[in-house]
N, CA, C and O atoms as CSV, one atom per row, in Angstrom:
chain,resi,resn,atom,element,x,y,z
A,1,UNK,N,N,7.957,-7.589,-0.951
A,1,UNK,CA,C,7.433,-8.903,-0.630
A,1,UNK,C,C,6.317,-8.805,0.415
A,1,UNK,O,O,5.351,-9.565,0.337
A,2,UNK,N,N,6.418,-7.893,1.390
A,2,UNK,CA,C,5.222,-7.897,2.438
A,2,UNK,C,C,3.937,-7.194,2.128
A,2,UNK,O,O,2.862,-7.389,2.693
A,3,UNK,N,N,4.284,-6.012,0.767
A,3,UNK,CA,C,3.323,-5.589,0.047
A,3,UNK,C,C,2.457,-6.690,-0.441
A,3,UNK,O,O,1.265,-6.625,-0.140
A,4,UNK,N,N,2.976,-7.928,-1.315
A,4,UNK,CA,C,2.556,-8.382,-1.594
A,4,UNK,C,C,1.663,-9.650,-1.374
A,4,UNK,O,O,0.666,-10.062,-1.968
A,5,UNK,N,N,2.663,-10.304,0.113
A,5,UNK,CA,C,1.722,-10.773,1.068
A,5,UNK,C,C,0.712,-10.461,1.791
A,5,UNK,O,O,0.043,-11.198,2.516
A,6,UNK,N,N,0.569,-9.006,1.526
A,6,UNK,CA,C,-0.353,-8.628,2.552
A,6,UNK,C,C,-1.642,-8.071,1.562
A,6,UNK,O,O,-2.780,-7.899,1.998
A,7,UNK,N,N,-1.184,-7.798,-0.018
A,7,UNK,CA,C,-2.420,-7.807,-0.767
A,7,UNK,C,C,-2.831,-9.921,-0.955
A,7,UNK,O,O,-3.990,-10.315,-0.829
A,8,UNK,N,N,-2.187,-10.468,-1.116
A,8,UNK,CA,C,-2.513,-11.464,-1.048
A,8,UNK,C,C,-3.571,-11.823,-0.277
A,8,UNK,O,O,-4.556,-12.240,-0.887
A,9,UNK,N,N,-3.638,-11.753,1.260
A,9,UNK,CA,C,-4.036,-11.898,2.005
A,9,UNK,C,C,-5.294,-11.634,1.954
A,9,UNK,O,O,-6.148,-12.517,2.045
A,10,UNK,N,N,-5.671,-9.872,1.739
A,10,UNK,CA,C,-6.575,-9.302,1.915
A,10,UNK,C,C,-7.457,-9.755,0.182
A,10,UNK,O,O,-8.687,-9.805,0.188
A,11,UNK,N,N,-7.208,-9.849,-0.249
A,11,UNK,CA,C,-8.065,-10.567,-1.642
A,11,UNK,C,C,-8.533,-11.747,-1.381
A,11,UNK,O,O,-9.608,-12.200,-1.775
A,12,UNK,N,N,-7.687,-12.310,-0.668
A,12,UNK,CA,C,-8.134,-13.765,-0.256
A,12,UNK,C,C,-9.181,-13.456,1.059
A,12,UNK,O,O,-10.259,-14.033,1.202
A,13,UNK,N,N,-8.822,-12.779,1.670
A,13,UNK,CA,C,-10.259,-12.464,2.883
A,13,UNK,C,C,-11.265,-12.287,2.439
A,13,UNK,O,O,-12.214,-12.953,2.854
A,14,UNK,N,N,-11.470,-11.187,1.283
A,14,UNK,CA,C,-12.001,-10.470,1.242
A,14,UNK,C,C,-13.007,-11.462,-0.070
A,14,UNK,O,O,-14.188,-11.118,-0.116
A,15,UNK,N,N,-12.597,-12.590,-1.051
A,15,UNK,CA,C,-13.019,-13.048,-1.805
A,15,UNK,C,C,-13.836,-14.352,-0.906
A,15,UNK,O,O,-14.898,-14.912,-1.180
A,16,UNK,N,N,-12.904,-14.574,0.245
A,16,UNK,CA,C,-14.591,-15.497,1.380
A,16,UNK,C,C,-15.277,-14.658,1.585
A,16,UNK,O,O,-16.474,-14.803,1.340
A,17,UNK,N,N,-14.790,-13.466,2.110
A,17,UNK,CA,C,-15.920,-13.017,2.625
A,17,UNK,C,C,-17.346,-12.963,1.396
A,17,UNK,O,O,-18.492,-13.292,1.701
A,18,UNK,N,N,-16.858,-12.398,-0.207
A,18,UNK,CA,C,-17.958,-12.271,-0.847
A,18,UNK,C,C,-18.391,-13.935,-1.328
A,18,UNK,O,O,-19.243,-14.227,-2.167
A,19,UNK,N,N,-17.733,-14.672,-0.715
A,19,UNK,CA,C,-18.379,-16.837,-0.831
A,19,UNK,C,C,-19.520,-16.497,-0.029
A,19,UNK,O,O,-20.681,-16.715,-0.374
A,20,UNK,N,N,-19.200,-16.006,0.951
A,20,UNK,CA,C,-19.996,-16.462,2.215
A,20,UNK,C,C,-21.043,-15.495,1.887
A,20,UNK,O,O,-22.131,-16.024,1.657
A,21,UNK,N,N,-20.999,-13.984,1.787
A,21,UNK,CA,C,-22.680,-13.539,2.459
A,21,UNK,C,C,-23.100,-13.282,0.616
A,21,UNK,O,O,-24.271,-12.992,0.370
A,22,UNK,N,N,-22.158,-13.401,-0.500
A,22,UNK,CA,C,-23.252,-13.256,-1.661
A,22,UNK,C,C,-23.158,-14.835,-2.360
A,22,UNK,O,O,-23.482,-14.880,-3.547
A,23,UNK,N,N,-22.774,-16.028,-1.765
A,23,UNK,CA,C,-23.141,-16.984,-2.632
A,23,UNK,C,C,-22.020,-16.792,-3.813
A,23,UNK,O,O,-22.386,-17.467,-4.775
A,24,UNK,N,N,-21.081,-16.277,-4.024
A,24,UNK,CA,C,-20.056,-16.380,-5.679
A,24,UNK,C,C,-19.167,-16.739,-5.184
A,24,UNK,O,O,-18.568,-16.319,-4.194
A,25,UNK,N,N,-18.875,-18.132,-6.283
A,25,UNK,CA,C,-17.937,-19.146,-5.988
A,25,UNK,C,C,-16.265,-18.269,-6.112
A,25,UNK,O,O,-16.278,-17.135,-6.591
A,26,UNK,N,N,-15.427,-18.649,-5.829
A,26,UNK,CA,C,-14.080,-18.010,-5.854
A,26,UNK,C,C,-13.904,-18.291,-6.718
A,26,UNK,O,O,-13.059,-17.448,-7.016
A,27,UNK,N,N,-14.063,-19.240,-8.050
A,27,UNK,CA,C,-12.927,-19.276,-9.239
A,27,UNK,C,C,-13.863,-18.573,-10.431
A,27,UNK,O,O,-13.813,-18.798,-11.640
A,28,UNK,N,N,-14.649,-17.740,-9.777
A,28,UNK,CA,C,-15.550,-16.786,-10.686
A,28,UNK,C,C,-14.845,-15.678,-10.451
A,28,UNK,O,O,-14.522,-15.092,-11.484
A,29,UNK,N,N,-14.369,-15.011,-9.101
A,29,UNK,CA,C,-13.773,-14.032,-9.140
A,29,UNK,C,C,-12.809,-13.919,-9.328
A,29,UNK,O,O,-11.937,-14.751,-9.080
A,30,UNK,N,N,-12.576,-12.257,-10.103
A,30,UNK,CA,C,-11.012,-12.163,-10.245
A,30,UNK,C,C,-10.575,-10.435,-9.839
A,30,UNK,O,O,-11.253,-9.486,-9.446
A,31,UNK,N,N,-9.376,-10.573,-10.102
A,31,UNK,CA,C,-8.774,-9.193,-9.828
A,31,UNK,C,C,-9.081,-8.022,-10.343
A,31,UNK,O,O,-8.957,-6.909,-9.834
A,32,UNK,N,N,-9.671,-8.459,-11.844
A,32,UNK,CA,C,-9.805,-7.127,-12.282
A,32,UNK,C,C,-11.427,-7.202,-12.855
A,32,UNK,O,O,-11.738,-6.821,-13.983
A,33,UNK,N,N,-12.423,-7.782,-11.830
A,33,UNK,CA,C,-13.740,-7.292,-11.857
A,33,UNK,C,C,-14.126,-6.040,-11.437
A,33,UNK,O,O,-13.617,-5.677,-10.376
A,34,UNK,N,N,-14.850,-5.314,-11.953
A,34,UNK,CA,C,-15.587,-3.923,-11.207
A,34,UNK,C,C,-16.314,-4.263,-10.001
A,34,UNK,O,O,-17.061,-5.220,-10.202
A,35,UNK,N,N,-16.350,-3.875,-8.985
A,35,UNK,CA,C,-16.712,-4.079,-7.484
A,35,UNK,C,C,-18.520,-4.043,-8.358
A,35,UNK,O,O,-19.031,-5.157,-8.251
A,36,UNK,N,N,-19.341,-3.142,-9.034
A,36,UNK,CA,C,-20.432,-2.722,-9.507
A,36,UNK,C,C,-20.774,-4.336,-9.780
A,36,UNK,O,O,-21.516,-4.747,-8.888
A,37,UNK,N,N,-20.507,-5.161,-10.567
A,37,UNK,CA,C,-20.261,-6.590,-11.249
A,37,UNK,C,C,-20.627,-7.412,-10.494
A,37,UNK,O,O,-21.472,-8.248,-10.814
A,38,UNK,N,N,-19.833,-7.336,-8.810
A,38,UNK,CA,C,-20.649,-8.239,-8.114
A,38,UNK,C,C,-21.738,-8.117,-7.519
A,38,UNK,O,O,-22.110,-9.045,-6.800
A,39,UNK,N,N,-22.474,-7.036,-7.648
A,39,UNK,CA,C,-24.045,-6.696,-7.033
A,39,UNK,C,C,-23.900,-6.777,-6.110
A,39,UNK,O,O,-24.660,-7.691,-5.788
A,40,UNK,N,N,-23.004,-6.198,-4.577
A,40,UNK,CA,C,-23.052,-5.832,-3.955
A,40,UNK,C,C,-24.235,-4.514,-3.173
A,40,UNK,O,O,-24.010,-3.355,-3.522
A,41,UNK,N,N,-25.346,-4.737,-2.232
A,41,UNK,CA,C,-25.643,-4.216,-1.525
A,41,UNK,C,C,-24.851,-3.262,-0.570
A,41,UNK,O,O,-23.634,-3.226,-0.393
A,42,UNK,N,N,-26.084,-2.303,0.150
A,42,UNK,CA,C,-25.176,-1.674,1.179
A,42,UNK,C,C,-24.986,-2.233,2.521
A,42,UNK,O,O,-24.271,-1.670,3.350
A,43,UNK,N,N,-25.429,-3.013,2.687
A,43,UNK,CA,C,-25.134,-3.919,3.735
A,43,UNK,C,C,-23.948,-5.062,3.457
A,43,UNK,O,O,-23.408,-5.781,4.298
A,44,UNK,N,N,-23.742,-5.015,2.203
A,44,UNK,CA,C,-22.164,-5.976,2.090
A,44,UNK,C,C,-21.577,-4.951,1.795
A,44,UNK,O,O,-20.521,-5.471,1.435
A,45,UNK,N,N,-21.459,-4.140,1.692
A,45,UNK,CA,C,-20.157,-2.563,1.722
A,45,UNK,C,C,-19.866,-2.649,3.101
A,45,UNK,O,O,-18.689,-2.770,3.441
A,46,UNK,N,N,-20.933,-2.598,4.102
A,46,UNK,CA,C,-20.398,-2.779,5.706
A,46,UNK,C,C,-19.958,-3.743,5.888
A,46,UNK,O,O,-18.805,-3.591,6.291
A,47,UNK,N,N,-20.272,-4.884,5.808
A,47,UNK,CA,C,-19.630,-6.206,6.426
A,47,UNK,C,C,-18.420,-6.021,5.540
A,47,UNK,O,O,-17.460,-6.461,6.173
A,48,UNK,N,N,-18.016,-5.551,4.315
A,48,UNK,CA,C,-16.593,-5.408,4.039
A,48,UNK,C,C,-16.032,-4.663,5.046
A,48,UNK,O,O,-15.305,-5.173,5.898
A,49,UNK,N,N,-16.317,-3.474,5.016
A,49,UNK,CA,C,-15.922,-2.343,5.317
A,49,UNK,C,C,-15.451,-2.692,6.861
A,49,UNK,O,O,-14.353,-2.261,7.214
A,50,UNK,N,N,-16.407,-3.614,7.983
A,50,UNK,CA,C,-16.005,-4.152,9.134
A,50,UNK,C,C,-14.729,-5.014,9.014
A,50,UNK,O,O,-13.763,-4.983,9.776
A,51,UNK,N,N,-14.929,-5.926,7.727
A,51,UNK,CA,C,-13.924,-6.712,7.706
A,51,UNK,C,C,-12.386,-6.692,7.798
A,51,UNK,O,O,-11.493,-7.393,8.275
A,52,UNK,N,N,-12.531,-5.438,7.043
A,52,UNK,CA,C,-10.828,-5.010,6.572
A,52,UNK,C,C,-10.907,-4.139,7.642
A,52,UNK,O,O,-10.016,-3.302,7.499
A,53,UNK,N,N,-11.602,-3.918,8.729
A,53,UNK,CA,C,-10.875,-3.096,9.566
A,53,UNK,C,C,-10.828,-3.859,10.871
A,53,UNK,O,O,-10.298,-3.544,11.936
A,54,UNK,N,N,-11.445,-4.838,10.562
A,54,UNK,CA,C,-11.409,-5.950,11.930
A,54,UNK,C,C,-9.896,-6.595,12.021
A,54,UNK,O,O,-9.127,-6.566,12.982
A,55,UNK,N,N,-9.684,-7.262,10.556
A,55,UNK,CA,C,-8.490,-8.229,10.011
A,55,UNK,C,C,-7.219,-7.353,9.873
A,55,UNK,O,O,-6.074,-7.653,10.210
A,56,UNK,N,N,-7.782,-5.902,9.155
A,56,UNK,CA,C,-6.391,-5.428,8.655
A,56,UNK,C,C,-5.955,-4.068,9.608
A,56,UNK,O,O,-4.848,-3.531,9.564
A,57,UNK,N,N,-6.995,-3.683,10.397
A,57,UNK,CA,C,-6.848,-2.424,11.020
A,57,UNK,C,C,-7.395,-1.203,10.171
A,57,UNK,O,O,-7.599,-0.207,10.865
A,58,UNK,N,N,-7.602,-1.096,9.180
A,58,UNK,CA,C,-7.520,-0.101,8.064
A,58,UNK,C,C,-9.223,0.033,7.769
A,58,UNK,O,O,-9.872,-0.974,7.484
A,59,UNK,N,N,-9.916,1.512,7.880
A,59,UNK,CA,C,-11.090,1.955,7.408
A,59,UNK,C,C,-11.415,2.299,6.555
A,59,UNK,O,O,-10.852,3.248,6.010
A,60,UNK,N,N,-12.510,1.676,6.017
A,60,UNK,CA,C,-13.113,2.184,4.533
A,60,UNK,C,C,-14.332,3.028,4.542
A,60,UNK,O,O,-15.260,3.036,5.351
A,61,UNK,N,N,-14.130,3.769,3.428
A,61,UNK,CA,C,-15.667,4.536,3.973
A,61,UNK,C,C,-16.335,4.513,2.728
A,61,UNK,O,O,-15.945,4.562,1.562
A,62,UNK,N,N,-17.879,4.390,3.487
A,62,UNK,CA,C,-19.075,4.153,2.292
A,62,UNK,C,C,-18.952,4.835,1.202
A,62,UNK,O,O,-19.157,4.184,0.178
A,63,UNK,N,N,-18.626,6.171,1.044
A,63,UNK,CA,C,-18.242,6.906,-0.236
A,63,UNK,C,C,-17.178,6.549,-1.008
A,63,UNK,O,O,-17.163,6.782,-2.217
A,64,UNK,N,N,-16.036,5.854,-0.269
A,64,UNK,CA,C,-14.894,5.786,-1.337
A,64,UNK,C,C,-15.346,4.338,-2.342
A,64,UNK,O,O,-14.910,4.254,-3.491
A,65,UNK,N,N,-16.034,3.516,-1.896
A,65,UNK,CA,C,-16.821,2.894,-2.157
A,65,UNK,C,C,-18.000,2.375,-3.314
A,65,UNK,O,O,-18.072,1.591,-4.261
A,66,UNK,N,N,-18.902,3.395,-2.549
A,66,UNK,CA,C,-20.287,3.975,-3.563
A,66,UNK,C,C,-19.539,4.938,-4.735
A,66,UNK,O,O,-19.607,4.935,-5.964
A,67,UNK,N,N,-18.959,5.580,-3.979
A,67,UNK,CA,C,-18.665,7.082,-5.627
A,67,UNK,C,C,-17.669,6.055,-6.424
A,67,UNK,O,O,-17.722,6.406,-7.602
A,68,UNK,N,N,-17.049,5.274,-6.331
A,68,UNK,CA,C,-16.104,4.345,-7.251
A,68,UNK,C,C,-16.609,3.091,-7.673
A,68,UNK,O,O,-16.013,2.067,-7.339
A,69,UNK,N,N,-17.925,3.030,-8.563
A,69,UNK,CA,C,-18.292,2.040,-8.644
A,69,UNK,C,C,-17.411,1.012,-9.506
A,69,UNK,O,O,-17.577,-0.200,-9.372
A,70,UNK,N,N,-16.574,1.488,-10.297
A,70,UNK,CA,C,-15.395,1.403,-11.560
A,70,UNK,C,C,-14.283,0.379,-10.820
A,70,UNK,O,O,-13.548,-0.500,-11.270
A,71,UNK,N,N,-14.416,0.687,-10.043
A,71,UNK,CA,C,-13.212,0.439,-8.970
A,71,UNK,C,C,-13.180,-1.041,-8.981
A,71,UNK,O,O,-14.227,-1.626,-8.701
A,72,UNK,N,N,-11.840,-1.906,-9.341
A,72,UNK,CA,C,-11.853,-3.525,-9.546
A,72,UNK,C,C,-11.812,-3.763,-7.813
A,72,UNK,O,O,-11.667,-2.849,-7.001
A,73,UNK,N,N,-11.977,-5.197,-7.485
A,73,UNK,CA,C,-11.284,-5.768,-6.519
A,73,UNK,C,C,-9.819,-5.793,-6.139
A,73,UNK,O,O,-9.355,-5.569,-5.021
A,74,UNK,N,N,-9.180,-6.096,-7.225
A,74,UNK,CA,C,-7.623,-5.780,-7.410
A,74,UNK,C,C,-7.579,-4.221,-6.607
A,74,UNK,O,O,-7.279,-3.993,-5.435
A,75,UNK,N,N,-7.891,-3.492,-7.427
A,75,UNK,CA,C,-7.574,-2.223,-7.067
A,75,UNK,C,C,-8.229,-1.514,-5.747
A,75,UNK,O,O,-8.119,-0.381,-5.277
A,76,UNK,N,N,-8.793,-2.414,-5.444
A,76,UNK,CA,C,-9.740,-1.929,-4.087
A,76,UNK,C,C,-8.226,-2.628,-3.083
A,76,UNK,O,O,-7.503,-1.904,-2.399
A,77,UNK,N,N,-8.039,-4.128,-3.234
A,77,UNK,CA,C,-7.001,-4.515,-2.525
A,77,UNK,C,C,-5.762,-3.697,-2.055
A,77,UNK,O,O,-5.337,-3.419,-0.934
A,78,UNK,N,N,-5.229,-3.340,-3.623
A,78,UNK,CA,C,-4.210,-2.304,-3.815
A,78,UNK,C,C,-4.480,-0.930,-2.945
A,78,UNK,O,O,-3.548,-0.504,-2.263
A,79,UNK,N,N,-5.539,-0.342,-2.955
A,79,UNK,CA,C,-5.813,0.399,-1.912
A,79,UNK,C,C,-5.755,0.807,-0.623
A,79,UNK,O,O,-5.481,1.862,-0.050
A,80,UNK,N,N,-6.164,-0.562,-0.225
A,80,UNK,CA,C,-6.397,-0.930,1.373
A,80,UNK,C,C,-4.735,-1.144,1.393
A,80,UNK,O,O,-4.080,-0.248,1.926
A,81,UNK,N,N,-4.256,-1.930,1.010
A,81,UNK,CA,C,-2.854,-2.396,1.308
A,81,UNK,C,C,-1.828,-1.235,1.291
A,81,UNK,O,O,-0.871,-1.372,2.054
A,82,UNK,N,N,-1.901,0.237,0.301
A,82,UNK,CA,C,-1.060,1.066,0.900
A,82,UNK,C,C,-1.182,1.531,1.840
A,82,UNK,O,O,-0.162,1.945,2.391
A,83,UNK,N,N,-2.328,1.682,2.424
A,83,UNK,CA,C,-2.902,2.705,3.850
A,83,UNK,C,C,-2.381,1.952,4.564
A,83,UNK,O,O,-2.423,2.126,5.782
């Protein structure tokens, strides 16, 4: 259950955060988009990358990132949330 509150959470942070600095409405996104999909810059890889370590404690790094372009949101969540 706290697994799951706590991916909750971080999808939900993490889906304002991409409202706010790329303009995409939330009921466009979903769990199992390719991170590549939302045209993310490298300057919104950092402001993620700050984010989840501001909110969640937990660091991401530009490569796990960039080299996984495949990589959904879901599964980016799922990620962050075991570490």
């Amino acid at each position: 259950m706290l697994f799951r509150s706590k991916y909750h959470r971080l999808y939900e942070t993490i889906c304002g955060m991409l409202h706010e600095a790329r303009g995409l409405e939330r009921t466009l996104l979903s769990a199992d988009m390719p991170l590549q999909q939302l045209g993310l810059d490298s300057l919104d890889y950092m402001e993620l990358m700050l984010l989840v370590r501001r909110e969640f404690g937990i660091t991401l790094t530009a490569e796990m990132l960039i080299e996984h372009p495949e990589l959904t949101l879901g599964e980016l969540c799922h990620l962050i949330t075991r570490q």
